[in-house]
C-alpha positions, 0 to 999 in steps of 0.5 A: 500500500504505497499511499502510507508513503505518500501520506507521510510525504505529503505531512513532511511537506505541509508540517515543514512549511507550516514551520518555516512561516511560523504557524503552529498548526494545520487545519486542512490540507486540499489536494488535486489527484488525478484518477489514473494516478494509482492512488486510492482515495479511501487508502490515502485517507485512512493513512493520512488520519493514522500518520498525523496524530503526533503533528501539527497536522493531528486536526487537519481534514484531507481533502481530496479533489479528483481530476478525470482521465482526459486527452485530445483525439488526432482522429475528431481533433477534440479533447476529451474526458472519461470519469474512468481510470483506462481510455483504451479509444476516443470516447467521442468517435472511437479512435486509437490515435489519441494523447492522454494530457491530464489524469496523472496529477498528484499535486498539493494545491493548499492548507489552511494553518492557524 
């Protein structure tokens, strides 16, 4: 389960920033994670509440926004997205020949401290 590990870098980042601009603690924690990025939400929850207890971050909600799996189509020459984690052809007319340009993020967007 790898989203332990992830959960633990993403507290090492927002409790040593909280740190460096002087705040004593986080509230909240809001990320952007894109549903081909391997990550599960459930799992990432559930390890984030387990590994913030000793933390500035012991109160801090997760908050988790997912981005869909979306692309361009050489073949309609349009972007596209699908709730899903797999494109396998353009949803819209079919094509194999087709970009993947967003679905992979994992990104920290911002928190709220006091």
């Amino acid at each position: 389960m790898h989203e332990a590990s992830i959960a633990l870098g993403i507290l090492d980042i927002v409790v040593g920033k909280c740190h460096a601009e002087g705040y004593r603690s986080i509230d909240a924690v809001r990320l952007r994670i894109g549903r081909a990025a391997g990550i599960m939400p459930e799992a990432l929850l559930f390890t984030f509440d387990v590994a913030k207890s000793d933390s500035p971050a012991r109160e801090a909600k997760l908050l988790i926004d997912l981005v869909p799996v979306g692309g361009y189509c050489s073949g309609c020459e349009r972007d596209f997205e699908v709730e899903g984690t797999y494109v396998l052809n353009c949803p819209r007319c079919g094509s194999l020949t087709f970009q993947i340009r967003k679905g992979y993020e994992m990104e920290i967007v911002d928190m709220e401290v006091t």
